[in-house]
C-alpha positions in Angstrom: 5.0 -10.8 36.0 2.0 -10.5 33.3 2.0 -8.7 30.3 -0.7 -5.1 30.0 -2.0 -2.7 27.6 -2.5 0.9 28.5 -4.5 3.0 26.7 -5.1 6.6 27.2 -6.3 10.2 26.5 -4.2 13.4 27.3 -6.4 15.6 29.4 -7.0 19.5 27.5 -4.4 20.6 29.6 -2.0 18.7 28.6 -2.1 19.0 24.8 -2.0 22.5 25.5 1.3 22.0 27.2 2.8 19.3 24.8 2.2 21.5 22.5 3.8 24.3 23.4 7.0 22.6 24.4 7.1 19.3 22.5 8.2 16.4 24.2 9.0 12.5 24.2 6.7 11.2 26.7 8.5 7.4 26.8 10.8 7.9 29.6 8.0 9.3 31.9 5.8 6.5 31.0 8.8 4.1 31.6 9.3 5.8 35.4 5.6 5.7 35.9 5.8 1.5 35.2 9.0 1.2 37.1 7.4 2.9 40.3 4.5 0.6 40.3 6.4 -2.3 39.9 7.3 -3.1 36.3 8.8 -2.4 33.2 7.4 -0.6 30.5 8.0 -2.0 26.5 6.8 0.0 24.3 5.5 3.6 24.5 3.5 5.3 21.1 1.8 8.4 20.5 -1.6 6.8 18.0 -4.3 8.5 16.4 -8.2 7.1 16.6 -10.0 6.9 20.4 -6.5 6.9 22.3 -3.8 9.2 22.4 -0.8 6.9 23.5 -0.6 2.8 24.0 1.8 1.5 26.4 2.6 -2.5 27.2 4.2 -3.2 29.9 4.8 -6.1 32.1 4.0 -5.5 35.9 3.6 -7.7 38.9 0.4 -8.4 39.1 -3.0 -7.0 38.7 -2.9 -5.2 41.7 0.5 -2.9 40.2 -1.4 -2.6 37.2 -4.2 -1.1 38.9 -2.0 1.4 40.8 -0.5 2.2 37.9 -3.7 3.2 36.3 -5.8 5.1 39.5 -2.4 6.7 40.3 -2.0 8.0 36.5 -6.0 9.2 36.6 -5.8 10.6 39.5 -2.9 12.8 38.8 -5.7 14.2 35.9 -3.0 14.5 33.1 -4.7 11.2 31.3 -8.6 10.6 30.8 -10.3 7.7 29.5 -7.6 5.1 31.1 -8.0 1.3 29.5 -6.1 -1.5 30.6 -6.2 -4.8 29.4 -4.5 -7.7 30.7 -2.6 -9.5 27.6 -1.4 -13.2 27.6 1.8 -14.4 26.0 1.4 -17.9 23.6 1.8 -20.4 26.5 -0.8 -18.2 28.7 -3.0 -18.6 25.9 -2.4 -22.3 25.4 -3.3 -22.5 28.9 -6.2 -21.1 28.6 -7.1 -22.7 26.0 -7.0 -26.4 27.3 -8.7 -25.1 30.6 -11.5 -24.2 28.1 -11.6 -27.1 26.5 -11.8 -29.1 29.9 -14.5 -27.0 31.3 -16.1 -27.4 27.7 -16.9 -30.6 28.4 -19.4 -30.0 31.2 -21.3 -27.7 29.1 -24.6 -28.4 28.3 -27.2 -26.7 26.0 -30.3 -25.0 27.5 -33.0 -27.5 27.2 -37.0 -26.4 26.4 -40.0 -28.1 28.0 
């Protein structure tokens, strides 16, 4: 399973309605990740360009990708962003992939 950030806006109508009858949105968020596939982490309300931030680990990119479309389309959330995260070894990984495709690099030459 691979490691996601999802960032979001609460749709107009749905401020209204948190508003009105404040609620802890971390279980639904943690139901939404378990139907796709997954298990949510961490769920927080933030302030700046998103409303809440979840990470989560799901399947693949695929669930995470359901996960998203299915929480747009239900129009609650706007502005949807996930971003596939890496743990330390991913990164390592990654890292000395790089730096074996580094090697076959070559600088743009001029006439």
């Amino acid at each position: 399973m691979g490691f996601y950030m999802l960032q979001g806006r609460y749709a107009h109508s749905a401020i209204k309605n948190l508003v009105a009858g404040p609620q802890d949105r971390t279980k639904s968020a943690a139901d939404i990740a378990k139907a796709a596939g997954g298990k949510m982490h961490s769920f927080f309300m933030s302030f700046g360009d998103y409303d809440f931030v979840v990470i989560m680990e799901q399947p693949d990119d695929q669930a995470a990708g359901a996960m998203s479309m299915a929480l747009g389309a239900a129009g609650y959330v706007t502005d949807l962003k996930t971003t596939k995260l890496f743990t330390g070894s991913e990164a390592k990984a990654a890292m000395k992939a790089a730096s074996d495709v580094a090697a076959s690099i070559r600088p743009p030459q001029g006439k």
